[in-house]
C-alpha positions in Angstrom: 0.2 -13.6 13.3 0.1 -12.4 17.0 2.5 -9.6 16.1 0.0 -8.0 13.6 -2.1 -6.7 16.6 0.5 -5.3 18.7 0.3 -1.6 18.0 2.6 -0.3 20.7 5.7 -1.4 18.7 7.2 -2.3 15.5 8.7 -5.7 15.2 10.6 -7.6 12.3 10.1 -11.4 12.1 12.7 -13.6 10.1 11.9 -16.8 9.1 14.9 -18.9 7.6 13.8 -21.5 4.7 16.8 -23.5 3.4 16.0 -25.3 0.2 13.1 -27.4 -0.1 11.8 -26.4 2.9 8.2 -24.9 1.7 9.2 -21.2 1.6 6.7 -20.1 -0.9 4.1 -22.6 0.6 4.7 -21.4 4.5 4.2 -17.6 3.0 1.6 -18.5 0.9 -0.1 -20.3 4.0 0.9 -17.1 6.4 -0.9 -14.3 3.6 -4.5 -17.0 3.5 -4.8 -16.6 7.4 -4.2 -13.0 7.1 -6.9 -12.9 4.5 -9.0 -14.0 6.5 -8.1 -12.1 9.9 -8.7 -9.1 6.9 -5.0 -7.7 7.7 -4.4 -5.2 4.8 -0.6 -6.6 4.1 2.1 -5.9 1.3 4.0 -9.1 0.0 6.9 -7.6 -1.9 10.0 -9.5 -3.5 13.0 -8.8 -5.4 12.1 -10.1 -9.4 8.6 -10.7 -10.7 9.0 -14.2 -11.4 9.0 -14.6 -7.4 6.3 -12.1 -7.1 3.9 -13.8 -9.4 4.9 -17.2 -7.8 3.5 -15.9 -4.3 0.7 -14.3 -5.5 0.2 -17.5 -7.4 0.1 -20.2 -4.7 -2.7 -17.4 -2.7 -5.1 -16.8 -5.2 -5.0 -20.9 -5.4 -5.3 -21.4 -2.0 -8.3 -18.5 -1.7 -10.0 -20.0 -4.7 -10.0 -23.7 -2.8 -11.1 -22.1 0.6 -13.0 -19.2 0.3 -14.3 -18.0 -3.0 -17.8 -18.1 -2.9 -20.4 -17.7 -6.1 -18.6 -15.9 -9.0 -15.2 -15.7 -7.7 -16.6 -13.2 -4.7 -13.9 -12.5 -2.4 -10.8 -12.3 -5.3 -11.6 -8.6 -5.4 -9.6 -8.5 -1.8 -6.2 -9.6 -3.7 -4.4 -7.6 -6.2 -1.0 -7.4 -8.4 0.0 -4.9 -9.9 3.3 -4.2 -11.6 4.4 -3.9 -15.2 2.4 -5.7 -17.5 5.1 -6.6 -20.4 7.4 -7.8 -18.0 5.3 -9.8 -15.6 3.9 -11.5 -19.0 0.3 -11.6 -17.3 -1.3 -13.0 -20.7 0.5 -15.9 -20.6 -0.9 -16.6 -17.0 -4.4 -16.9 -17.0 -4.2 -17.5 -13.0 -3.4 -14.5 -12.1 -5.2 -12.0 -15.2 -8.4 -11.7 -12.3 -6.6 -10.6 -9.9 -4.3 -8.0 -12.1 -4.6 -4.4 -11.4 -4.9 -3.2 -15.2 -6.8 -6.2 -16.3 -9.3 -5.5 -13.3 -10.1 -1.9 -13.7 -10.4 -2.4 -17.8 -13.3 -4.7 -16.4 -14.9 -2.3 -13.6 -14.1 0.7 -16.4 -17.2 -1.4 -18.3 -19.1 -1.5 -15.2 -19.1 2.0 -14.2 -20.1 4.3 -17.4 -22.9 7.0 -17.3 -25.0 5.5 -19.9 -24.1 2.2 -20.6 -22.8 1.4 -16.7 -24.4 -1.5 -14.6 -26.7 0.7 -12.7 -27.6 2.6 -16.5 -28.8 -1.0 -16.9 -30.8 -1.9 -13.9 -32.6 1.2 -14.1 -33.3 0.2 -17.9 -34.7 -3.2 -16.3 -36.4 -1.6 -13.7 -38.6 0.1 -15.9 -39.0 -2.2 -18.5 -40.4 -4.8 -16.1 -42.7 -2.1 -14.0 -43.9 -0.6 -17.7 -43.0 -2.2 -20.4 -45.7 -0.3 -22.8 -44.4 2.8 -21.4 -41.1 1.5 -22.5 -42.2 0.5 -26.3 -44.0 4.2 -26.7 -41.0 5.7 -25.7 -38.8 4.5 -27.8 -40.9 4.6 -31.2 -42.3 8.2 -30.8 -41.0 9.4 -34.0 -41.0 6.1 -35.5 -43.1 5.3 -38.8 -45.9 2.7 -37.4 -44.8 0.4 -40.5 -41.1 0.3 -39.7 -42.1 -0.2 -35.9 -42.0 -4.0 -34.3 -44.2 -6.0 -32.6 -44.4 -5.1 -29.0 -43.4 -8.4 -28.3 -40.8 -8.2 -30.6 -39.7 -5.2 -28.6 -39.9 -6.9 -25.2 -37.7 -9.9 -26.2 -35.3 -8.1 -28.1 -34.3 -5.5 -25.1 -35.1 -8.2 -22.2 -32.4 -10.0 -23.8 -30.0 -7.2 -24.2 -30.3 -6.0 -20.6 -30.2 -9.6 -19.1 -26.8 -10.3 -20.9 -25.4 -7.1 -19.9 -26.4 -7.0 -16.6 -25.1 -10.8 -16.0 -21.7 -9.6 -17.4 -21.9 -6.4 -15.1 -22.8 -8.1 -12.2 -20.4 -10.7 -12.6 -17.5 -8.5 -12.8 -18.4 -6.5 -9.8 -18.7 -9.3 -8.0 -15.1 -10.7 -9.2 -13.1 -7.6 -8.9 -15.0 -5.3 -6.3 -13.2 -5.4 -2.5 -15.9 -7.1 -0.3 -15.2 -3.8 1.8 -17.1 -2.0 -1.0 -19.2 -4.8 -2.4 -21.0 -6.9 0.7 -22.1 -10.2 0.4 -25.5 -9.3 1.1 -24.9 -7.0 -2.0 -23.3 -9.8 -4.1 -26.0 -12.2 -3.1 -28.3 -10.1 -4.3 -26.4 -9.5 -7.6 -26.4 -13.5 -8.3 -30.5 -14.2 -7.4 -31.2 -11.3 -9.4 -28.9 -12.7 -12.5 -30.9 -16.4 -11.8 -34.1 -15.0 -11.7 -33.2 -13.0 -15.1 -31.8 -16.0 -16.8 -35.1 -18.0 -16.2 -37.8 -14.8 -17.1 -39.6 -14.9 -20.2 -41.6 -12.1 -22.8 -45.0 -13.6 -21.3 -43.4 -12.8 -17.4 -42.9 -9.4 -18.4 -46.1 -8.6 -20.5 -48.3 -10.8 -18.5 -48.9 -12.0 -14.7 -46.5 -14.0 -14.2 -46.2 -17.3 -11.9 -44.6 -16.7 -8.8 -40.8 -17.8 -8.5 -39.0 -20.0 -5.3 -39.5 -18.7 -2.1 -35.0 -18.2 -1.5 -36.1 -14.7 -2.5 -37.5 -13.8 1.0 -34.1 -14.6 2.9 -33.0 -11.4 0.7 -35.7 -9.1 0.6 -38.4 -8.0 2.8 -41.2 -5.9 2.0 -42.9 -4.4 4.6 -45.9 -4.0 2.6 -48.1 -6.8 0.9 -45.9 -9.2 -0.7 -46.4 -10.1 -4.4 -45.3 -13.1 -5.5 -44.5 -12.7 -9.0 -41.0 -13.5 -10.6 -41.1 -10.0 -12.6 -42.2 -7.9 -8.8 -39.5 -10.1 -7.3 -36.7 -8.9 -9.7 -37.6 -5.3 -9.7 -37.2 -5.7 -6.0 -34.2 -6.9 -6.0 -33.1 -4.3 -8.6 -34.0 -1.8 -6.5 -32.4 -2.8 -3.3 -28.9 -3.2 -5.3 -29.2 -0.2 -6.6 -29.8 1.7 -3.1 -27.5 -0.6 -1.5 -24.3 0.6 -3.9 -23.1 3.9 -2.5 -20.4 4.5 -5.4 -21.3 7.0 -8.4 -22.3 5.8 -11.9 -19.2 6.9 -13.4 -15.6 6.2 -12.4 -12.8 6.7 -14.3 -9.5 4.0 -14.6 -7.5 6.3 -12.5 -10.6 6.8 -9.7 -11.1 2.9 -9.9 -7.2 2.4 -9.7 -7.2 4.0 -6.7 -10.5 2.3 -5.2 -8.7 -1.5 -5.9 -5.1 -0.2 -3.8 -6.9 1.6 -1.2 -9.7 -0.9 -0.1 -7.7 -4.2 -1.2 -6.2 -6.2 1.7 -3.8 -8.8 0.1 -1.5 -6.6 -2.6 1.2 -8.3 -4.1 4.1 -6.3 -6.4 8.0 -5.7 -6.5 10.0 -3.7 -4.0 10.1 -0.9 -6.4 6.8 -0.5 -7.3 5.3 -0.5 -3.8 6.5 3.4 -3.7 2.9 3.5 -5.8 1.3 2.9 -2.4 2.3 5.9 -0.6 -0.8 7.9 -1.0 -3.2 4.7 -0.8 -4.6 3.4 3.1 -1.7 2.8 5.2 -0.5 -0.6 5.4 -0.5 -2.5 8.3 2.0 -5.8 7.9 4.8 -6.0 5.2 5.9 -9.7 4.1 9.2 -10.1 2.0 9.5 -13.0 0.1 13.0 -14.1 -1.1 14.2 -11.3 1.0 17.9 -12.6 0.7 17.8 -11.6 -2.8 16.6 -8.3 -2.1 19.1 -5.3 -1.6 18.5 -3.6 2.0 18.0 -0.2 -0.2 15.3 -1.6 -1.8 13.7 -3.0 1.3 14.3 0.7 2.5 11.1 1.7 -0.6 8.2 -0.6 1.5 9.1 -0.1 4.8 8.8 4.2 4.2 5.0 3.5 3.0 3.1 5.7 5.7 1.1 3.2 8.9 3.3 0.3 8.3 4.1 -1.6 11.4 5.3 -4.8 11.3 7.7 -6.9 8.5 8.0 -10.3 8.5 11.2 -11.5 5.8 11.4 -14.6 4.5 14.4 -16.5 3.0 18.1 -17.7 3.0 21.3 -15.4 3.6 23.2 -18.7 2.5 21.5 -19.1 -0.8 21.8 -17.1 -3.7 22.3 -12.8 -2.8 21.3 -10.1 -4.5 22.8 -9.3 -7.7 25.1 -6.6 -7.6 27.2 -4.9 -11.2 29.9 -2.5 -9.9 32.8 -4.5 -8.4 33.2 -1.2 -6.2 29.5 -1.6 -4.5 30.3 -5.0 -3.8 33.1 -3.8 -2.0 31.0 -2.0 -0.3 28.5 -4.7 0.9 26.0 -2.4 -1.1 24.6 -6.0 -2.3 23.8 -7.0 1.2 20.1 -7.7 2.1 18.4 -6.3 5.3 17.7 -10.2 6.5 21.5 -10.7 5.8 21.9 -7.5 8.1 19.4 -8.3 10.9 20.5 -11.9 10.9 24.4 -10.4 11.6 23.2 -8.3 14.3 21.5 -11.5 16.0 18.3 -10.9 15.7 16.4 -14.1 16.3 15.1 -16.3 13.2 12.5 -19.0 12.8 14.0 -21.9 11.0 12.2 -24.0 8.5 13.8 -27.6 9.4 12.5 -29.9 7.1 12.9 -29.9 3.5 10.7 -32.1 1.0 12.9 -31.8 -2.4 16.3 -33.6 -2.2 17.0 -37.2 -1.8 19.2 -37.7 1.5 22.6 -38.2 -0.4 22.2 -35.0 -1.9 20.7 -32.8 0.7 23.5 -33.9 3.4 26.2 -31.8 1.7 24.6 -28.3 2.2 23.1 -29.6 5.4 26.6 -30.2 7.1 28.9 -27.5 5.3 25.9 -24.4 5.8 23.0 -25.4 8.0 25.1 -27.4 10.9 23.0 -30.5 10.3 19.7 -28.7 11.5 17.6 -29.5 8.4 15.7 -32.8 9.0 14.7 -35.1 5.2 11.0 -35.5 5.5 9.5 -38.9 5.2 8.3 -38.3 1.3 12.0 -38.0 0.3 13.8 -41.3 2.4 11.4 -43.5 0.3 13.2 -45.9 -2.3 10.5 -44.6 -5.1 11.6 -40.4 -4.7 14.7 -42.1 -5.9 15.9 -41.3 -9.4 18.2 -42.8 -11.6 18.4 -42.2 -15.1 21.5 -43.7 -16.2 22.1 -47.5 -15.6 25.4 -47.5 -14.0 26.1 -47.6 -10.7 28.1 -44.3 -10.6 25.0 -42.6 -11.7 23.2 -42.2 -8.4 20.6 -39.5 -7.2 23.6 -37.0 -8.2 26.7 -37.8 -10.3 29.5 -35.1 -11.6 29.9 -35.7 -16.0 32.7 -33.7 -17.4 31.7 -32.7 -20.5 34.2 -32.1 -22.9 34.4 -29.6 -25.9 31.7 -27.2 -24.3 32.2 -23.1 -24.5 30.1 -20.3 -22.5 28.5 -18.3 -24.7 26.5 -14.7 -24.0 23.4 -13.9 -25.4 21.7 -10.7 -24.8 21.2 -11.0 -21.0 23.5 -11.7 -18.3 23.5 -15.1 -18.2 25.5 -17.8 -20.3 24.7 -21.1 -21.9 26.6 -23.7 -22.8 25.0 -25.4 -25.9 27.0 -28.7 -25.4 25.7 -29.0 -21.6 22.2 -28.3 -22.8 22.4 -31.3 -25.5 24.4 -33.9 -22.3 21.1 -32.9 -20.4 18.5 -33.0 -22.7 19.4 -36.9 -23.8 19.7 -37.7 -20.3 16.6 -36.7 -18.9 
């Protein structure tokens, strides 16, 4: 965190999680603080699975901690990536904080005529006039097929307080607080309370005045009135003349506005090259970076401002996957933290793990990690023991030949073995 404001230099930070040592959580924990410290930061990783965990854990963590009335705040985090394969509508999580999901929603927000300040200024002048309003909009109206004017009144006070609790909703949810203040926001929810509560006979009569809250958020240096439908037209007005952004935006201006003025982005490697003509970035974090070739790390370290990278993972575990026997040769499979951690550069090592029962965890321990990884208390206990199987051979791990059992390939890379499925799925 100290390295984010050292601006004479570019540094790279490794930090080395063996298994079941809280990778995702320490990165998870590391992107919250830099949240709040509003450090505009990239978190990239190799597959979208591991992306959308990440981004995941945050947007959990941020909705514990700091979200304030109607999700305020999530507008600062944003994923983006490819929709199909990231199967965001099975992860209902994560759809607020989705790039495409949130400028569909903001698209609704900003149109010329039917756009949230379209609406206001509709509100506006049906609470300052509303017989102005009803002769308006029957001029060439037959005086039979006309309604009531009280008919009128409720029908369109309705309309425009369900819009306008939708609009400002959403702008609240998916607007950066860089663009959107929380004096703004604040604003935006008294307004929808004091909407939610007003009646026909507030608006076509003098109406009784509402709670006094309303004067922590706006001050009229004239004579205050204290009338629920003077109160609202206040407030109307003040969000309307606080909100510097046009009426209309379209998905590609509104794309742009969420990258630029976001400061938590989460997406693959790959598709951080979208970044290059957004706000520079100021702190890259690689998750999994083990898995992640060093020519793809090359794509988020070219984006323009960046100056620090902190990589997180395990050259022991699992590497990148790699086709052509030849690149492999090559090392062309080879991750930059694999690279970095050859050339000595210095890592932070995660030492205790939380996932395997001691009998298992002391094999990788002593033949990869030279006995450095310490079992936490949570995993020594006789109760994080499992046995599923009463014999005695079958302890917290046992090896089960199973006999008759044939790889088989489907249409990805990876093989099953139907007969190993069936062992398991009796056991457990």
């Amino acid at each position: 965190l100290e390295a984010k404001d050292c601006r004479h230099r570019n540094t790279f930070k490794l930090i080395w999680g063996p298994p079941g040592t809280g990778k995702t959580k320490t990165t998870s924990v590391l992107l919250l603080n830099l949240l709040k410290m509003r450090c505009r930061t990239l978190t990239c990783a190799p597959t979208n699975i591991a992306v959308l965990e990440v981004a995941s854990r945050v947007v959990s963590l941020v909705s514990e901690s700091l979200l304030r009335f109607d999700g305020y705040g999530l507008g600062d985090i944003v994923l983006f990536g490819n929709k199909e394969r990231m199967k965001i509508g099975e992860r209902e999580d994560l759809s607020d904080v989705f790039l495409d999901y949130r400028v569909d929603e903001l698209y609704r927000c900003f149109q010329a005529t039917t756009g949230w300040r379209a609406n206001a200024n509709r509100m506006i002048s049906l609470l300052s006039d509303p017989k102005k309003v009803y002769r308006e909009s029957f001029v060439a109206h037959d005086e039979k097929r006309r309604p009531s004017f009280v008919e009128f009144v409720e029908e369109r006070l309705s309309i425009l307080r369900t819009d306008l609790h939708f609009q400002f909703s959403a702008l609240c949810l998916h607007l950066p607080t860089a663009v959107l203040s929380f004096r703004v926001a604040e604003k935006m929810n008294l307004t929808s309370d004091l909407l939610r509560w007003m009646t026909v006979s507030d608006v076509v009569a003098k109406p009784k005045s509402f709670h006094g809250r309303l004067r922590y958020v706006v001050k009229d240096s004239g004579e205050e009135k204290d009338t629920r439908k003077q109160d609202c037209v206040k407030m109307l007005m003040s969000i309307c003349e606080s909100i510097e952004l046009p009426d209309f935006i379209d998905k590609f201006g509104l794309k742009k506005l969420c990258l630029a003025f976001s400061c938590l982005l989460f997406c693959t490697a790959s598709s951080s090259a979208k970044l290059h003509m957004s706000r520079p970035i100021q702190l890259l974090v690689i998750d999994e970076a083990a898995q992640l070739k060093e020519c793809e790390s090359a794509i988020p370290l070219q984006l323009p401002g960046l100056q620090h990278a902190i990589l997180i993972g395990d050259e022991k575990q699992l590497p990148a996957m790699i086709q052509s026997k030849f690149a492999s040769e090559a090392d062309l499979g080879r991750s930059l933290f694999e690279r970095l951690v050859f050339l000595g550069h210095k890592k932070q090592l995660l030492n205790m793990q939380y996932r395997m029962h001691p009998s298992i965890s002391i094999f990788p321990n002593r033949e990869f990690y030279g006995m450095k990884i310490l079992d936490a208390p949570s995993v020594r206990v006789r109760s994080h023991e499992r046995n599923f199987l009463p014999e005695k051979m079958y302890g917290p791990y046992s090896f089960i030949n199973v006999a008759y059992g044939r790889e088989q390939f489907g249409q990805g890379y990876s093989s099953k073995n139907v007969v190993e499925v069936s062992v398991v799925a009796e056991i457990v």
